[in-house]
N, C-alpha and C positions, 0 to 999 in steps of 0.2 A: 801660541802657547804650545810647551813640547807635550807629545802624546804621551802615555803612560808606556814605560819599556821593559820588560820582561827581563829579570838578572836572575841569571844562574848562579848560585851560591858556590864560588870558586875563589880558592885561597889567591889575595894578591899581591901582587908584588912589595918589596920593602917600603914599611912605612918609617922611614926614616925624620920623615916633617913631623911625624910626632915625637920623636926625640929631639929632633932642633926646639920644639914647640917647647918640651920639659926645661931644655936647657935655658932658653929666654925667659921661661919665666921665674928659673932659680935665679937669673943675672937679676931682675927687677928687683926693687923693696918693695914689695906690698903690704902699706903698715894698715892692713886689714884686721876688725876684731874676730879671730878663729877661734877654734871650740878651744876651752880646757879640757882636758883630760882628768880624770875620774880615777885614783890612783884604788889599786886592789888592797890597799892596808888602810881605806878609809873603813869606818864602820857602821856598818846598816846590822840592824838588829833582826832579826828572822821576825821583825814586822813594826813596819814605820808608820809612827803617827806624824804629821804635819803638826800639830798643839803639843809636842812633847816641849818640856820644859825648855830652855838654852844651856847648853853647854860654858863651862868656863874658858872651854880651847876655842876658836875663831872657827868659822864655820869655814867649811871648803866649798869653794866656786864650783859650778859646772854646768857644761850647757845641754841643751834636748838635741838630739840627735834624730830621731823618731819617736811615733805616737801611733799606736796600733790598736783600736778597739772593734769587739767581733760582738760586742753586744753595748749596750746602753750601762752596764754595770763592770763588767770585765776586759780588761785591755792593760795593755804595758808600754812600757816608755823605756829606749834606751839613753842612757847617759853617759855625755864622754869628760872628760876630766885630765889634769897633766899628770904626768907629763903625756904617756901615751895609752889609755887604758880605758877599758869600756863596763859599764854595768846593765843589766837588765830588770828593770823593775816590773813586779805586777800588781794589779789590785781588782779583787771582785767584789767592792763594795764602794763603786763608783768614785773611787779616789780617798776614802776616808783610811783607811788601814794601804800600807804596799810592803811587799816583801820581794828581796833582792834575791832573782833566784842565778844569775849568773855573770860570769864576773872575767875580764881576761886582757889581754894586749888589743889595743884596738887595730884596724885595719890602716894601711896608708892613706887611703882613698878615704874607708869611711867604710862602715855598714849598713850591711841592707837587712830589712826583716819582714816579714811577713807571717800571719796568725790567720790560717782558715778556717777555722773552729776554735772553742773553749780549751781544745786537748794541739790540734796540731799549729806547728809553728816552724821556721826556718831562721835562721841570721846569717846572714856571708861576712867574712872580714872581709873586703876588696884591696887593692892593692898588691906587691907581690906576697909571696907566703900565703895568697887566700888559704882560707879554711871555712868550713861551714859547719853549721852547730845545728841540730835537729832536734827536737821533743815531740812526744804522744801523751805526753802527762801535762800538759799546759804549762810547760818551763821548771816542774818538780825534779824530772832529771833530763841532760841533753847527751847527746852522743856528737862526737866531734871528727869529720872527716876532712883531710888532706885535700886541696885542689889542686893536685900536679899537673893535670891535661893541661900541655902545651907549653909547661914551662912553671905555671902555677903562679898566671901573673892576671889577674880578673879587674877589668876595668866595671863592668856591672854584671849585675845578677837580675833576676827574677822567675818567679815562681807564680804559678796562678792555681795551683792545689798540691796536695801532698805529693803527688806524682809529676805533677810539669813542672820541667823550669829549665831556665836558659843562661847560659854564663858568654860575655864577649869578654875574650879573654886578646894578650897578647902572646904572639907564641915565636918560637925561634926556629928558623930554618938552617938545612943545612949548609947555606953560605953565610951562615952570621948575621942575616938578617931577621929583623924580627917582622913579623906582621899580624892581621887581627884575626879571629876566628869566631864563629857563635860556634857552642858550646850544645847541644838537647839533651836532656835527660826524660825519659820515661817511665822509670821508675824510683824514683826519690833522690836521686843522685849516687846510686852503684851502679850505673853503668853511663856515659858521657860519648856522644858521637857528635865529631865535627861536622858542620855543614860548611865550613870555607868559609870567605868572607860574605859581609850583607851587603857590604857597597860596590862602585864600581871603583876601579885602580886608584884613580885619583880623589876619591872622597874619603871621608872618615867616618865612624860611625864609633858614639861616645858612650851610649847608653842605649838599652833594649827592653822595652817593653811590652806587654801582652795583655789584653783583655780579655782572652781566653784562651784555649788551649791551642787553637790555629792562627786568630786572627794580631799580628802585633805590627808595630809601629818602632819606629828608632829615633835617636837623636843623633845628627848628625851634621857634618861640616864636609862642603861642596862649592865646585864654581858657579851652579844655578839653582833659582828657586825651585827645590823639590824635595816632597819627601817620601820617605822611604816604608812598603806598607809590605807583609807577605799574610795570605791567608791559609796556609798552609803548614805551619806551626817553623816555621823558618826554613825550611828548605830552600826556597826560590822566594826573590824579593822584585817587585819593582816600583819605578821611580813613579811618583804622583806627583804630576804639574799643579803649582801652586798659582793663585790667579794676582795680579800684580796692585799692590797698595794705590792710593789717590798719589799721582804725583810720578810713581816708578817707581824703580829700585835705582838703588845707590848704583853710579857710572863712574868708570874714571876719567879723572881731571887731564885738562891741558894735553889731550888725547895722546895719555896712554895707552898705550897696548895690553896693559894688567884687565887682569879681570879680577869682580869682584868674588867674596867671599861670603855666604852664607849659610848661617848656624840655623837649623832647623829641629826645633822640640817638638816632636809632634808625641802627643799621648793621649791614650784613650778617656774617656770621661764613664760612661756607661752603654751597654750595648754597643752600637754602629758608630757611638760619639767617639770625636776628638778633638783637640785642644791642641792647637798652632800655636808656637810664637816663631815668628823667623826673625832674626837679626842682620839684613843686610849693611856691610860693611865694604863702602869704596876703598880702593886700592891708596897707600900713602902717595902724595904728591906732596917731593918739597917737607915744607912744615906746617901744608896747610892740615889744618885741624878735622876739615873734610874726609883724609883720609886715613885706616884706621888696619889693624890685623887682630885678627884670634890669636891669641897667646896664651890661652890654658883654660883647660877644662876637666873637675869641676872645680869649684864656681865659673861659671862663663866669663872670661877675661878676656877687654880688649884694649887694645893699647891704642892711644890715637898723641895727636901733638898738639900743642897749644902757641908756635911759633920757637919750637927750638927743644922743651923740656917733654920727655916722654908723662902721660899721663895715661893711667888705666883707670875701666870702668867697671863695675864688678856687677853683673847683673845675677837677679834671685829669682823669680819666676820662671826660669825654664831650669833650677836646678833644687833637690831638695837639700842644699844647705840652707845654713841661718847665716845669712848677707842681706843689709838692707837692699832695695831694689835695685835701682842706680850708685853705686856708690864711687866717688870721686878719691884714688887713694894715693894716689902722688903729689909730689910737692907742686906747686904750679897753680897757675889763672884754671878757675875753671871752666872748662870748655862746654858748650850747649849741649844735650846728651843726644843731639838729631847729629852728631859724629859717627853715631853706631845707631840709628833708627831701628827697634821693634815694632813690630804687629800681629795682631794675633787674629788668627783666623780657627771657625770652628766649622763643622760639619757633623748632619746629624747621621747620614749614611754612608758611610766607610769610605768619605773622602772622594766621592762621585763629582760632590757639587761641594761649595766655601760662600762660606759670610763672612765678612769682617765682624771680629768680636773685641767690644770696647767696655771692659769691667773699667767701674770710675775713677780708678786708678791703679798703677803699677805696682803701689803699696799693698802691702796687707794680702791677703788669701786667698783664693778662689778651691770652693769646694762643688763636689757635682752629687745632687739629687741622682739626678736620671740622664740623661742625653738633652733635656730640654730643660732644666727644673738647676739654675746652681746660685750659690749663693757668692757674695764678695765681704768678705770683712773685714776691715783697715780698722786704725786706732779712733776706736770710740764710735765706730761709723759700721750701717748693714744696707747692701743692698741687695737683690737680688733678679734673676733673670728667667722667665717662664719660656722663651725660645732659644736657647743656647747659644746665648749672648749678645745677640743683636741689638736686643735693647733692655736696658735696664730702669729698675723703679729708682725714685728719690733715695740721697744716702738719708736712713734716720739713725735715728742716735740707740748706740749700743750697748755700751760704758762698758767696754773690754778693751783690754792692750791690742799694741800692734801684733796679730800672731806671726808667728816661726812660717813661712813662706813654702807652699805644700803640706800642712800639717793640718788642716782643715779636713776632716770626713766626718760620713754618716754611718750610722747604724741603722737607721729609718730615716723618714721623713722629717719627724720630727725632735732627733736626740742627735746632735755633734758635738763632736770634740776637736779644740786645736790646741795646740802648744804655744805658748808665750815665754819672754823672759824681765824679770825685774830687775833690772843687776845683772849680777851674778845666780840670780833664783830664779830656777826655773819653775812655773804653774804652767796650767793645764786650766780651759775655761769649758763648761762645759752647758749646753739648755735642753732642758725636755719638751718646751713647747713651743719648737720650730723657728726659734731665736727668739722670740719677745721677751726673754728673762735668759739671761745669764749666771753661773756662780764659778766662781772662782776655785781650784781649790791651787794650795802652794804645795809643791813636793815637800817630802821632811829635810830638813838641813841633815849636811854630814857632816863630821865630826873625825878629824885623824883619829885613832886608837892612843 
């Protein structure tokens, strides 16, 4: 097993494989169900009832994009809508009244948000043209800042209080090359200092995360099982040997010389906790089905063959979009999804030591108590895990939809929320007494003007 190795956060050289990456997977059709878009001339009234009468005009579609609550009663939900546009909804009366406080062009990538309190809050567009939108008034008014460091091209964000946060952005050098950079801010986002890249030359790093203000974790794409951990609020990163599933990792076939490829989501759960999924991925051989490549991220997309026809797999649990777990989206036989093997492994102290963690299924949610304490909720089904995941209780019956995949959190112990969709209608399920009772509530329908 490789030792943990000490990386200097130094810009590196051209990532070009992620431009070939974008390009392969515009060549693909992936007849995937993606968000609608949430058009700015729909109309939400300065306060939305869900039992408001029906409309004679056709109701507009739209999906949950995010689900943010900072108390048991008050929390917001962003929505996205076609063609390209986003809205943000709040409600301090536990879902029964919401009012749209902001409204705009959505990001390419997608937004990110986060609510530290009742008053502060952040949203990123991502994609290029990032921008970010700030409130001190709890969404009543925002101020809207430019992301131009580096190019102003932000693959993700995050923020862990009004003052920290982190952007991995792409940035342009000056021989034409682009490459990745993390992004600190210290003071709310006026002032922005590069710490170089988080990876080493040949890896990628997709997405960055933080459980507090020094300690974060990455997602990332590499030739071997490791992830990526800095306790130092990003400055200096190094590599965490990950310890190897029953069986191996994925090898290449008919000895190849390829090596494999492995997507590592590592993210915090609470305190010292974190939450693995790696996806190893043998190298194609031929058209056996065995062999497979990372073709876009996000959604986790991996393309494998089925004896001639390309076939992609869209997996959801290492990303927060709305994508069923495994999802089969090319025409073709479908292939066994041990083409692209997952595993998830957790650790309760900062990635020292690894258990294999086996929630009852790939389906549905996983949300995290504490470091030990998290639950799993699939359609109609709870289960839940007092050692951070090793083992879990009997599924009992829940009678709630399949949730939105990451959208699972607490406020306490005993008050969560997740996001679901009926349709085209998005709700929100929400229990006060530690899941044994559920209630529903549905967002209010929109209505073009």
């Amino acid at each position: 097993m490789e030792s943990d190795e000490e990386l200097q956060s130094a810009s590196s050289t051209s990532h070009v494989r992620r431009a070939l990456t974008l390009i392969a997977v515009s060549i693909l059709t992936i007849a995937i169900a993606g968000f609608a878009y949430l058009r700015p001339s729909l109309g939400f009234g300065p306060a939305l009832r869900p039992g408001a009468a029906p409309s004679d005009k056709p109701s507009a579609s739209y999906q949950l994009a995010a689900v943010d609550f900072v108390t048991p009663t008050t929390g917001w939900v962003v929505a996205e809508g076609g063609p390209h546009d986003f809205a943000v909804l709040r409600t301090t009366d536990a879902g029964k009244t919401w009012t749209r406080q902001l409204q705009g062009s959505a990001g390419v990538i997608g937004e990110y948000v986060r609510f530290f309190d009742s008053a502060n809050g952040v949203l990123v567009l991502l994609g290029p043209q990032a921008a970010m939108y700030k409130t001190r008034d709890g969404g009543r008014t925002w101020s809207r800042h430019e992301l131009s460091q580096g190019g102003g091209y932000v693959w993700s964000a995050e923020f862990v209080d009004p003052d920290h946060g982190w952007l991995l952005a792409q940035v342009s050098t000056e021989s034409a090359m682009s490459q990745e950079a993390l992004l600190r801010t210290q003071d709310g986002g006026s002032t922005w200092v590069s710490l170089g890249s988080p990876v080493l030359q040949r890896d990628l790093a997709y997405r960055v995360v933080f459980a507090n203000s020094t300690d974060g974790w990455l997602y990332s794409q590499s030739a071997g099982p490791y992830a990526y951990k800095t306790q130092n609020g990003g400055a200096t990163w190094r590599r965490v040997a990950l310890p190897e599933p029953p069986g191996g990792w994925p090898a290449a076939l008919g000895g190849s010389i390829s090596t494999g490829q492995f997507f590592v989501a590592a993210h915090p759960t609470k305190g010292a906790g974190v939450m693995t999924t790696v996806i190893g991925i043998a190298p194609p051989h031929g058209r056996s089905p065995a062999g497979g490549l990372l073709v876009g991220y996000p959604p986790l997309r991996v393309g494998t063959f089925d004896g001639g026809r390309p076939v992609t797999y869209v997996y959801a649990d290492v990303t927060p979009y709305r994508y069923s777990s495994i999802e089969h989206v090319n025409d073709g036989m479908w292939v066994d999804s041990q083409a692209a093997p997952q595993f998830q492994l957790s650790s309760i102290d900062g990635g020292v030591t690894w258990n294999a963690a086996l929630p009852p299924s790939t389906n549905g949610a996983v949300g995290y108590v504490d470091a030990l304490n998290w639950w799993w909720i699939g359609s109609g089904a709870r289960s839940t895990t007092s050692d951070g995941g090793r083992t879990w209780t009997g599924i009992s019956s829940a009678g709630v939809p399949e949730p939105l995949p990451g959208s699972l959190q607490f406020t306490d112990s005993n008050h969560a929320w997740f996001g679901a969709m009926a349709g085209s209608r998005p709700l929100l399920e929400t229990t006060e007494d530690g899941g044994i009772h559920w209630r529903m509530i549905l967002l209010p329908p929109i209505t073009p003007i």
